[in-house]
Structures are given as C-alpha cells and as structure tokens.
PyMOL Python script that loads the backbone (N, CA, C, O; Angstrom):
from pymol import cmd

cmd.read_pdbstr("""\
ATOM      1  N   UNK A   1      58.264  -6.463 -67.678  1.00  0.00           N
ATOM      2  CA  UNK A   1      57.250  -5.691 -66.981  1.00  0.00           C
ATOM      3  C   UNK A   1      57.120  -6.170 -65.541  1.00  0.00           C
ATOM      4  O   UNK A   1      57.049  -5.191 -64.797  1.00  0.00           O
ATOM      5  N   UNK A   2      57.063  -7.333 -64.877  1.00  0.00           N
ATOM      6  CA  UNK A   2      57.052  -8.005 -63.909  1.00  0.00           C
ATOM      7  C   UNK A   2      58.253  -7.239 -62.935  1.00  0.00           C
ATOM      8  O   UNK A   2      58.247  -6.565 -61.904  1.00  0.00           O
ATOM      9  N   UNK A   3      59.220  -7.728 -63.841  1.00  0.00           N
ATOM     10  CA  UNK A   3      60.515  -7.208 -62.815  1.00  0.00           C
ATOM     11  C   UNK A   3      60.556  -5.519 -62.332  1.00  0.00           C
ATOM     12  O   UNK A   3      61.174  -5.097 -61.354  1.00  0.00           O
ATOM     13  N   UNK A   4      59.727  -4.686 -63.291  1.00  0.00           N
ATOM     14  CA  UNK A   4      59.325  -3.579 -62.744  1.00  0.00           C
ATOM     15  C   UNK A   4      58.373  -3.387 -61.740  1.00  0.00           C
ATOM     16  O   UNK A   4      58.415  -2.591 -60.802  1.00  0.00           O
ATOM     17  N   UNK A   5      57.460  -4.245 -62.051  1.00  0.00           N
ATOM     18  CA  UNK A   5      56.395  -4.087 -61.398  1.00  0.00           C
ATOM     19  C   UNK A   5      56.881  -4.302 -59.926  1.00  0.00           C
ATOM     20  O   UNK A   5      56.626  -3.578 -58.963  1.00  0.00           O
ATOM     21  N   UNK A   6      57.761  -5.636 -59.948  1.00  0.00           N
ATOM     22  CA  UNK A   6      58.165  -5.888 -58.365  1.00  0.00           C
ATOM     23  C   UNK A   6      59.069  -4.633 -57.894  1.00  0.00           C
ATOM     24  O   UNK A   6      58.994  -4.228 -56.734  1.00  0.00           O
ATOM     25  N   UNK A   7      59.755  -4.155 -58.656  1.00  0.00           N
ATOM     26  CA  UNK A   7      60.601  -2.856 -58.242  1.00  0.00           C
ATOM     27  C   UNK A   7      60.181  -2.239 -57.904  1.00  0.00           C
ATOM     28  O   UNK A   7      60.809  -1.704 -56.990  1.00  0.00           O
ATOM     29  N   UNK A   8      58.959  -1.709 -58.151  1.00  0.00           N
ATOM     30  CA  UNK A   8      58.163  -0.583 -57.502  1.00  0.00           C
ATOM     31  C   UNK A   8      57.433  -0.872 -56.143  1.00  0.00           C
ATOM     32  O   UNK A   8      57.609  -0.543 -54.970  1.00  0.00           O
ATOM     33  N   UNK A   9      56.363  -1.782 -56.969  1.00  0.00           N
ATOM     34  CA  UNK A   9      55.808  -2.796 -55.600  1.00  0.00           C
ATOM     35  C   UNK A   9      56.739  -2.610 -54.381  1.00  0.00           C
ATOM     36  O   UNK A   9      56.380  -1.877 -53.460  1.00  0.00           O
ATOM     37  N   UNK A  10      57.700  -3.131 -54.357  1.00  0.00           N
ATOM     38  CA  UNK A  10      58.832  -3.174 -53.273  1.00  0.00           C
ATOM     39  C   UNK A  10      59.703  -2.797 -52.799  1.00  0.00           C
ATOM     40  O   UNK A  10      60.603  -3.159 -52.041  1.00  0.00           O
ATOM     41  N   UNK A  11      59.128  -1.370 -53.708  1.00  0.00           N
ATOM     42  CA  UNK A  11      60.534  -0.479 -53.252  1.00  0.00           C
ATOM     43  C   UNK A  11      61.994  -0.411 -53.136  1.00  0.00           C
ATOM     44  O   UNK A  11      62.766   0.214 -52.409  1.00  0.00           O
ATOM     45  N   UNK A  12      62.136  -1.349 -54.194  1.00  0.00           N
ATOM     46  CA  UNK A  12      63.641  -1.667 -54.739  1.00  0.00           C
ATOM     47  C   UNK A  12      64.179  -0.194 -55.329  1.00  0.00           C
ATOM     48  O   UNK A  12      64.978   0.637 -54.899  1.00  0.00           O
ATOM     49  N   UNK A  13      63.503  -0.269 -56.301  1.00  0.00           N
ATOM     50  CA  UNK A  13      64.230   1.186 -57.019  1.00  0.00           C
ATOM     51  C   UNK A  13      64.006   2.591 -55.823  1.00  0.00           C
ATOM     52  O   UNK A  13      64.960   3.255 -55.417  1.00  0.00           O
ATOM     53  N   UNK A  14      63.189   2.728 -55.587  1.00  0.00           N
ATOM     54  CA  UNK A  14      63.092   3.600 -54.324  1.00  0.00           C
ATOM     55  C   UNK A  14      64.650   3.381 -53.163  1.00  0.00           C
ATOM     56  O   UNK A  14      65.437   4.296 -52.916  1.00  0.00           O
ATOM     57  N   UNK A  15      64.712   2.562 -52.850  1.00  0.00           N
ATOM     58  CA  UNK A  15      65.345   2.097 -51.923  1.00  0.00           C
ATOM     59  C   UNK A  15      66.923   2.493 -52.920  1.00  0.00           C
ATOM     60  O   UNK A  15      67.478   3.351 -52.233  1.00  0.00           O
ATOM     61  N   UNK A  16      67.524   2.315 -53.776  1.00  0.00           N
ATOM     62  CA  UNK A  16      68.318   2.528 -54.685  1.00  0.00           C
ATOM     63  C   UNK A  16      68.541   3.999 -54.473  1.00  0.00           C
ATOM     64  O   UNK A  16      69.470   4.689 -54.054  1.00  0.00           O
ATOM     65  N   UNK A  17      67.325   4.208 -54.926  1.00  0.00           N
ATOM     66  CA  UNK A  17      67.307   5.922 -55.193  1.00  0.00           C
ATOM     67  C   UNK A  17      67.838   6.868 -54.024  1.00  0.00           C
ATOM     68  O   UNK A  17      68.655   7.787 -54.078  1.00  0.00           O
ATOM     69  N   UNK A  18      67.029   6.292 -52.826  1.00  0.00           N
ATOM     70  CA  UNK A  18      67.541   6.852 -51.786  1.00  0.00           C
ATOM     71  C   UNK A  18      68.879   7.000 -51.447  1.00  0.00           C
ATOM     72  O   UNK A  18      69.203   8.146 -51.138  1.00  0.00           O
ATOM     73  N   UNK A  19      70.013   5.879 -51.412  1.00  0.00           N
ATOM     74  CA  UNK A  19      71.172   5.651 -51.348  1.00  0.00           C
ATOM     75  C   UNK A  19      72.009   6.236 -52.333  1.00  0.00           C
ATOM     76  O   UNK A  19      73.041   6.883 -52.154  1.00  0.00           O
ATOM     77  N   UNK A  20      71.225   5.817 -53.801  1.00  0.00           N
ATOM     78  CA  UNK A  20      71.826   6.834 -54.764  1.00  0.00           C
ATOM     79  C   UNK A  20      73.061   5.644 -55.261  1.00  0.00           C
ATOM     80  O   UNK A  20      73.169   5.449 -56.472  1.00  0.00           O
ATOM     81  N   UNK A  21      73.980   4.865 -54.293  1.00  0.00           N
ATOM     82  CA  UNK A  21      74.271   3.409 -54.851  1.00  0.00           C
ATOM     83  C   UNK A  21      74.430   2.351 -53.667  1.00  0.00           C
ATOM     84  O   UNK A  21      75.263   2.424 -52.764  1.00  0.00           O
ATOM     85  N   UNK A  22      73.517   1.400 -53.834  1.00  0.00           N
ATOM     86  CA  UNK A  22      73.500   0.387 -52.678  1.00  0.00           C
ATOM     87  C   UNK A  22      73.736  -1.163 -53.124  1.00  0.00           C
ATOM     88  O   UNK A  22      73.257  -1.433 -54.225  1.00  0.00           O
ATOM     89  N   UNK A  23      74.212  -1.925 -52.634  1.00  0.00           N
ATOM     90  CA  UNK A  23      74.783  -3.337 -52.177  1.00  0.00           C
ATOM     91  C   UNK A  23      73.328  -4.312 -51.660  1.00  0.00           C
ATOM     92  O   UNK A  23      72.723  -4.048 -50.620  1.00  0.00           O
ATOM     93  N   UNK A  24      72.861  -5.655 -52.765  1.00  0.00           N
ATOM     94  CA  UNK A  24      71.490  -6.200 -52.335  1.00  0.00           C
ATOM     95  C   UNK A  24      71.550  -5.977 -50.800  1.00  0.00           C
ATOM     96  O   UNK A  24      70.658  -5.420 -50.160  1.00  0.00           O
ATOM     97  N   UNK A  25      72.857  -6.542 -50.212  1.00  0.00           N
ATOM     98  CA  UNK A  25      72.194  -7.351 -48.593  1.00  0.00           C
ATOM     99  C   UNK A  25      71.910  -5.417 -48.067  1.00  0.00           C
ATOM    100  O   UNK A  25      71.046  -5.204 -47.217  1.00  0.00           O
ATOM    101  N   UNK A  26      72.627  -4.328 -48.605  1.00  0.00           N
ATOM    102  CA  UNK A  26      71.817  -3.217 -47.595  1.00  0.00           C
ATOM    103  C   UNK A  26      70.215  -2.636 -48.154  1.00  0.00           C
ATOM    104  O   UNK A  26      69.380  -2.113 -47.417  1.00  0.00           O
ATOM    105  N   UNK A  27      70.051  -2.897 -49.707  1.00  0.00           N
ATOM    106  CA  UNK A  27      68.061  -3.090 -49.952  1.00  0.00           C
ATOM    107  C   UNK A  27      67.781  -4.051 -48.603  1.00  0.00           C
ATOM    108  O   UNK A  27      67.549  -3.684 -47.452  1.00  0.00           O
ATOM    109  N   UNK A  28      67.895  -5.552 -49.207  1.00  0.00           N
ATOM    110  CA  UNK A  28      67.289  -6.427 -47.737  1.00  0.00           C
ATOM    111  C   UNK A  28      67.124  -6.078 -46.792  1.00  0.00           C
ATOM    112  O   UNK A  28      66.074  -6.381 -46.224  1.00  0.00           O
ATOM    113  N   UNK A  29      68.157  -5.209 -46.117  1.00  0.00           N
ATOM    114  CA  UNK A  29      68.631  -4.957 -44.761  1.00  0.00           C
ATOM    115  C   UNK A  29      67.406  -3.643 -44.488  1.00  0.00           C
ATOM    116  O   UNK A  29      66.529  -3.704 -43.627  1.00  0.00           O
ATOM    117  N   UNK A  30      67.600  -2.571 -45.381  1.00  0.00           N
ATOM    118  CA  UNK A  30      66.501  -1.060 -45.510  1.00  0.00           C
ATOM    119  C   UNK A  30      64.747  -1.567 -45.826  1.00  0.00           C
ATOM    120  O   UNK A  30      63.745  -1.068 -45.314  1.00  0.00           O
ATOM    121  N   UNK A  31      64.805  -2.518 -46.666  1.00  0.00           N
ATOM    122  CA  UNK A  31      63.317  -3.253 -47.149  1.00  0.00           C
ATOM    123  C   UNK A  31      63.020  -4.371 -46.242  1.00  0.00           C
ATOM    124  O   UNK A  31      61.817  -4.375 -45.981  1.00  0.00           O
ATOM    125  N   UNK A  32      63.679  -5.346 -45.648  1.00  0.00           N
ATOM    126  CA  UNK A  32      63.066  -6.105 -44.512  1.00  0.00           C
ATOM    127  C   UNK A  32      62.648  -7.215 -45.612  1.00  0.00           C
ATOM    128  O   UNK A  32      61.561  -7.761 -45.429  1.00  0.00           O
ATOM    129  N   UNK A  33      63.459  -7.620 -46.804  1.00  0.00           N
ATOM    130  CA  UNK A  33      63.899  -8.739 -47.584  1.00  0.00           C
ATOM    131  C   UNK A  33      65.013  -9.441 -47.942  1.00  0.00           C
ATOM    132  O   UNK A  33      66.157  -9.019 -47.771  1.00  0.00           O
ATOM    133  N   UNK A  34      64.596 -11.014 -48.674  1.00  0.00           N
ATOM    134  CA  UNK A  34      65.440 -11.728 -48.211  1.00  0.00           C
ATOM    135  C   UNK A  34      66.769 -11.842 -49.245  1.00  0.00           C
ATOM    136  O   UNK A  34      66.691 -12.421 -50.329  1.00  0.00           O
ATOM    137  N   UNK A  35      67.831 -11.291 -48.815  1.00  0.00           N
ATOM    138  CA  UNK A  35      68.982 -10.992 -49.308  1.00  0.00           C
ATOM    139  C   UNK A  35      69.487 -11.617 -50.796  1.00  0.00           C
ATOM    140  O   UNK A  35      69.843 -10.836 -51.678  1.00  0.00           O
ATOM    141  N   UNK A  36      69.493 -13.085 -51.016  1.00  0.00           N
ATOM    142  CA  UNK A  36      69.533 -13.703 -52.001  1.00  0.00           C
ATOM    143  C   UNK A  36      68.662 -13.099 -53.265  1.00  0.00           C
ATOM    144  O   UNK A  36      69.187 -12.825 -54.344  1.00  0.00           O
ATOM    145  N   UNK A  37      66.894 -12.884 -52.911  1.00  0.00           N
ATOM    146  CA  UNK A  37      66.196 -12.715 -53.830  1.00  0.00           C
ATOM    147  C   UNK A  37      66.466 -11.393 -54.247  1.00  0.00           C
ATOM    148  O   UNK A  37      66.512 -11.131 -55.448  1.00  0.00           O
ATOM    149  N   UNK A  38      66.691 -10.333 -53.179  1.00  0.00           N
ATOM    150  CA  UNK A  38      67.229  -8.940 -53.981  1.00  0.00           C
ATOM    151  C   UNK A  38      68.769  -8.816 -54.856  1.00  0.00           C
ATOM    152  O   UNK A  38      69.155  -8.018 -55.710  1.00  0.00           O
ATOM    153  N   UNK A  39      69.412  -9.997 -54.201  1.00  0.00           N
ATOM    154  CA  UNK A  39      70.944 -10.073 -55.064  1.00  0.00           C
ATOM    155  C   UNK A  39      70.218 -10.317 -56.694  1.00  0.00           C
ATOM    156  O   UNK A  39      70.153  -9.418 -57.532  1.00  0.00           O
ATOM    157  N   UNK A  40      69.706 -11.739 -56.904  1.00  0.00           N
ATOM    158  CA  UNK A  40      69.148 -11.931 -58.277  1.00  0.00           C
ATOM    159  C   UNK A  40      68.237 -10.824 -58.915  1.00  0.00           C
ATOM    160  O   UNK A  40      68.075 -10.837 -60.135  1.00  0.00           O
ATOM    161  N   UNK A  41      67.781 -10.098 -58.328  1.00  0.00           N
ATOM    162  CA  UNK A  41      66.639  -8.926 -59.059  1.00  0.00           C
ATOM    163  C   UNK A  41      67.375  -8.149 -59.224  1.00  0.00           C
ATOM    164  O   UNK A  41      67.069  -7.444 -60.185  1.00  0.00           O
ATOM    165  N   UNK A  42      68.595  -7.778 -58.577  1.00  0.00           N
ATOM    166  CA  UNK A  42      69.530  -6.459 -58.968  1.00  0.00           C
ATOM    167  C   UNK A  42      70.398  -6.723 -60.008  1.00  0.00           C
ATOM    168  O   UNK A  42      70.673  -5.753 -60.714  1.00  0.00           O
ATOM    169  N   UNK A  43      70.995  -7.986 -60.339  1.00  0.00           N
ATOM    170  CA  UNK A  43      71.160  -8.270 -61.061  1.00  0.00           C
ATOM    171  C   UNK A  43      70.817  -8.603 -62.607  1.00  0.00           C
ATOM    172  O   UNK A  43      71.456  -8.380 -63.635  1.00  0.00           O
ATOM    173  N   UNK A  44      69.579  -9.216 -62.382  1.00  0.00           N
ATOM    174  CA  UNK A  44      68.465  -9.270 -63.699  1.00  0.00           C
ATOM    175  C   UNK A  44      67.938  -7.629 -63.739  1.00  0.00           C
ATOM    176  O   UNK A  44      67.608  -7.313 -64.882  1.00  0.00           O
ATOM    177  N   UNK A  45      67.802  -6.601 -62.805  1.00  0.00           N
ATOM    178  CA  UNK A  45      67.357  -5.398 -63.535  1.00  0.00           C
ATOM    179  C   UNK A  45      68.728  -4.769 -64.249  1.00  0.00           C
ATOM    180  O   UNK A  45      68.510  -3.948 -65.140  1.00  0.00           O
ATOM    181  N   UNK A  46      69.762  -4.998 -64.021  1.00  0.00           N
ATOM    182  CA  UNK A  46      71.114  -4.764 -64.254  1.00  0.00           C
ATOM    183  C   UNK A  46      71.402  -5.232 -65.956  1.00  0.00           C
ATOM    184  O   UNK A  46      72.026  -4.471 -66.695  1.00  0.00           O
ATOM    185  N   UNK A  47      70.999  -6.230 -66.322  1.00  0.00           N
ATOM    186  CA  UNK A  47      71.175  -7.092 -67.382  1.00  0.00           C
ATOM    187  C   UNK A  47      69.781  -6.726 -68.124  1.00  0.00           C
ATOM    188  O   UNK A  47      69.559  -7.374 -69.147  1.00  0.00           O
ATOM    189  N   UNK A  48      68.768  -5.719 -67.714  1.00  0.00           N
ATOM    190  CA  UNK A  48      67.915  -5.722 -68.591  1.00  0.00           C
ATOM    191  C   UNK A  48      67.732  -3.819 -68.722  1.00  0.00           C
ATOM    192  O   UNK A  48      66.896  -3.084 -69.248  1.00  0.00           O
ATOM    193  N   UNK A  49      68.857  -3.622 -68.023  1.00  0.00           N
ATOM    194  CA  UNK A  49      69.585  -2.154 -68.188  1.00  0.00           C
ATOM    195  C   UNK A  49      68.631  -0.885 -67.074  1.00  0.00           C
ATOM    196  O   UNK A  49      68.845   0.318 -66.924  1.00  0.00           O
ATOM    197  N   UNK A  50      67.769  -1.614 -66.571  1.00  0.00           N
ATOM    198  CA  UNK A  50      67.378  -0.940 -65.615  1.00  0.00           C
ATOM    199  C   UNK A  50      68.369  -0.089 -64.501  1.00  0.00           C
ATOM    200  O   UNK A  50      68.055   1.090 -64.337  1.00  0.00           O
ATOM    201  N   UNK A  51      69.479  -0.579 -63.768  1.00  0.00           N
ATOM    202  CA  UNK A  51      70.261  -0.565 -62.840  1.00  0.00           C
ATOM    203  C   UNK A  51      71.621  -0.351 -64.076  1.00  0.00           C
ATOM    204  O   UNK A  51      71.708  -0.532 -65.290  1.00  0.00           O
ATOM    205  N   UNK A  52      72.461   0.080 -63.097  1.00  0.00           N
ATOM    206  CA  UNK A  52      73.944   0.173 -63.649  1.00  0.00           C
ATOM    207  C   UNK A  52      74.840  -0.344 -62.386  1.00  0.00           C
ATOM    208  O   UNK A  52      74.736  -0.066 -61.191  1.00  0.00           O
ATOM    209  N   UNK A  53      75.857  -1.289 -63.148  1.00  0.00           N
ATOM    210  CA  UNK A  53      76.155  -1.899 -61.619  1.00  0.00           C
ATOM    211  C   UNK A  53      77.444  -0.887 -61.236  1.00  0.00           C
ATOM    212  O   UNK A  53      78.081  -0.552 -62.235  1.00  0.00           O
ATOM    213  N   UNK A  54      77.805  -0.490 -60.307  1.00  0.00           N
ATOM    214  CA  UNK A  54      78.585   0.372 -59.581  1.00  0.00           C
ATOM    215  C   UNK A  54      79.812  -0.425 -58.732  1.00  0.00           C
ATOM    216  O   UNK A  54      79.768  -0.646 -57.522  1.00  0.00           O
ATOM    217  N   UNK A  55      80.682  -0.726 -59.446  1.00  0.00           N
ATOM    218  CA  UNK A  55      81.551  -2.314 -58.772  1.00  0.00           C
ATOM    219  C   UNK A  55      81.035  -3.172 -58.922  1.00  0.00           C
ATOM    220  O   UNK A  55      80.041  -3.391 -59.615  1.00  0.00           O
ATOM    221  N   UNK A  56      81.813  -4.012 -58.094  1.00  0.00           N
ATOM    222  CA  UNK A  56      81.303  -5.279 -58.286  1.00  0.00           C
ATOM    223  C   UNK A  56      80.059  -5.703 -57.387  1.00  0.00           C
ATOM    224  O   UNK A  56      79.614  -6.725 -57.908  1.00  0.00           O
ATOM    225  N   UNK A  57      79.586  -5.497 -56.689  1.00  0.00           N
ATOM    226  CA  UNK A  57      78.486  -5.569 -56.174  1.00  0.00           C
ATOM    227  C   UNK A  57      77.308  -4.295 -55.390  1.00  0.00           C
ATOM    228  O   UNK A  57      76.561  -4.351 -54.413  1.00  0.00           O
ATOM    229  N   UNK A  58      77.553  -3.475 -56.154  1.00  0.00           N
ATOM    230  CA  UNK A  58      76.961  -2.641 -56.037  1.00  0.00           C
ATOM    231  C   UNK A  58      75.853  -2.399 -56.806  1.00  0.00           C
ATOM    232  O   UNK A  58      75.910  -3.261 -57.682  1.00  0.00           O
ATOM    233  N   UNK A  59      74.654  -1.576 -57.031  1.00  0.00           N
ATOM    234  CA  UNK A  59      74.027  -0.849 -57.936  1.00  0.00           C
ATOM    235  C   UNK A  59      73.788   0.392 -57.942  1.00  0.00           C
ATOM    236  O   UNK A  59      73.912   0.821 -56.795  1.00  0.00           O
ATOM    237  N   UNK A  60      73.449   1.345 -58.806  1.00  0.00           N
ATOM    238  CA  UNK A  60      72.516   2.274 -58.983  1.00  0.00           C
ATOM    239  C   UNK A  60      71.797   2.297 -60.136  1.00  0.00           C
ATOM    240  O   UNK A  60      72.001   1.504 -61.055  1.00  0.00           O
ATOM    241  N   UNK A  61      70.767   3.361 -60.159  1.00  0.00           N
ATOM    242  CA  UNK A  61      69.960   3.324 -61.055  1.00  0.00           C
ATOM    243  C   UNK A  61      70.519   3.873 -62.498  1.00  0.00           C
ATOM    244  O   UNK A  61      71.347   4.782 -62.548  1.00  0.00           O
ATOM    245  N   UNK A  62      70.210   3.502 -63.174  1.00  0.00           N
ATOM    246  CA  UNK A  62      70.170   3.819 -65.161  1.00  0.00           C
ATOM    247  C   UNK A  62      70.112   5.323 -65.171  1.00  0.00           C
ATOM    248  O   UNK A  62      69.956   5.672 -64.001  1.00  0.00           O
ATOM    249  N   UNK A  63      70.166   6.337 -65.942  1.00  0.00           N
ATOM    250  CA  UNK A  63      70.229   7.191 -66.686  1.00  0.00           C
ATOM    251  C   UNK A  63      68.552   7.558 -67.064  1.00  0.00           C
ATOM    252  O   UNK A  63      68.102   7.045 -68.089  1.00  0.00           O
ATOM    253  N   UNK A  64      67.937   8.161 -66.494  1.00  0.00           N
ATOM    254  CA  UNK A  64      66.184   8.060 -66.363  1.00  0.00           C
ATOM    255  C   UNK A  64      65.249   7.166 -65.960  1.00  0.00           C
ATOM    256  O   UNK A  64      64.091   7.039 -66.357  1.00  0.00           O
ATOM    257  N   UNK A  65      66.060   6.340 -64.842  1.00  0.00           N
ATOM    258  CA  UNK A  65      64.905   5.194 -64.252  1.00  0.00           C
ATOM    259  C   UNK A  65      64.498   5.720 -63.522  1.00  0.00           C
ATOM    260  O   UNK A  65      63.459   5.182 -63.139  1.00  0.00           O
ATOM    261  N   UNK A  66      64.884   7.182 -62.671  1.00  0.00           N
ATOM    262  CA  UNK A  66      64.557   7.387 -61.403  1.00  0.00           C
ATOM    263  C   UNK A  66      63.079   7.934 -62.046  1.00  0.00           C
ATOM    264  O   UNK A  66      62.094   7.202 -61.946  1.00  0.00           O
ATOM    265  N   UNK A  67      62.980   9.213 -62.687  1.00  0.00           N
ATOM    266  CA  UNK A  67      62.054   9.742 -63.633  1.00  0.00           C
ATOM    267  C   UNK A  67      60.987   8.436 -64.196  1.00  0.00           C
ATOM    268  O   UNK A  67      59.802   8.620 -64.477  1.00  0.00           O
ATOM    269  N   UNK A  68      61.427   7.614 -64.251  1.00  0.00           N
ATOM    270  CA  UNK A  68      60.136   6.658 -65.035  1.00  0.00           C
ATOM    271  C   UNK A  68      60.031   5.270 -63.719  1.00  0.00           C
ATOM    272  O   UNK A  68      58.994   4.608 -63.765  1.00  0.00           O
ATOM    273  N   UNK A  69      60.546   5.081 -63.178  1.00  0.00           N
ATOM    274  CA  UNK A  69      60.636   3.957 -62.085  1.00  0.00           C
ATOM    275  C   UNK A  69      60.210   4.493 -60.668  1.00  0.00           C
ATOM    276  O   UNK A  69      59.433   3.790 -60.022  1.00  0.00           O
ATOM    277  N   UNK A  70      60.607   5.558 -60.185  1.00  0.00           N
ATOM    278  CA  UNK A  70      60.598   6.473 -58.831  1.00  0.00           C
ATOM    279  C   UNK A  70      59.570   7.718 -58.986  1.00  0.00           C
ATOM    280  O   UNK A  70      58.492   7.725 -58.392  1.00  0.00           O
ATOM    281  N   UNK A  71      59.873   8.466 -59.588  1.00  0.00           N
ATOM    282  CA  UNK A  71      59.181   9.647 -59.496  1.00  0.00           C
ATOM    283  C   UNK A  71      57.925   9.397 -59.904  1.00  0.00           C
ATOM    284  O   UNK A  71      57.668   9.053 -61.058  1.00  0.00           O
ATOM    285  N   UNK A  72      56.479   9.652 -58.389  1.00  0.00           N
ATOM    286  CA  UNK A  72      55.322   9.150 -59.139  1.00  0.00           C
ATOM    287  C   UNK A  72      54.530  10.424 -59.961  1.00  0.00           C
ATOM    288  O   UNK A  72      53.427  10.336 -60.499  1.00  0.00           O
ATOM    289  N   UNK A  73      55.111  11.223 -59.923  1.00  0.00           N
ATOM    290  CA  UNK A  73      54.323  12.471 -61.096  1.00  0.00           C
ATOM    291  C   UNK A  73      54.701  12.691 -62.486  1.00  0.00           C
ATOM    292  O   UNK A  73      54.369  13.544 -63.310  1.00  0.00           O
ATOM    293  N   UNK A  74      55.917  11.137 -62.542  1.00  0.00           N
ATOM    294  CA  UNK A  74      55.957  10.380 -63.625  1.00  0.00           C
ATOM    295  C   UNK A  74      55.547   9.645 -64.305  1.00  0.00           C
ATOM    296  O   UNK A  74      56.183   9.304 -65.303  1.00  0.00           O
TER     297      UNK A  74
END
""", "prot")
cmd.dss("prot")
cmd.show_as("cartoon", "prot")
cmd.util.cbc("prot")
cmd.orient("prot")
C-alpha cells in the first residue's frame, strides 16, 4: 500500500503513464527526483506487478494500473 501510495503521491505512475514507457533517470529527470530512489521503486513496483518492465531498464505500467493507479474517476 505504501509503495502505491508514494506512486501516486509522486506522480510516478502518472509520469509512466504519460510516456507510456520510461527509464527511472527520465521519471527523476520529468519529477525533479532523485534518480537512484526512483530506479529502486520501479523496480519494487515491477516485482510487486504493478509496472511491467519494458527491457532492461525501462518500465511501463501493468495491464489496469493506469485505471486503478492514474485515472482519478477511478
């Protein structure tokens, strides 16, 4: 729940969404955070199936995260 909570909070998944598939250091770079801590959160949302990783260092979002993570008339 946390790790969502910060996703939203911070516009991680937003920031995802927008790009549609983005690389931590370009979140950091679009969010004005610090590169390392978005590498580990993309990763841990990745491993807790939130994210789907897109290469090797890439992400995008899961298969209905945008709908339950992004969309707020969700």
């Amino acid at each position: 729940t946390h790790l969502m909570a910060t996703g939203i909070e911070a516009g991680l998944f937003a920031g995802i969404d927008k790009r549609g598939t983005a690389t931590p250091a370009q979140l950091a770079a679009d969010l004005g955070l610090h590169a390392p801590y978005v590498t580990t959160w993309c990763q841990t949302a990745c491993a807790y199936e939130l994210l789907d990783a897109d290469g090797p260092e890439a992400f995008r979002l899961a298969p209905f995260m945008r709908e339950i993570l992004v969309t707020k008339s969700d």
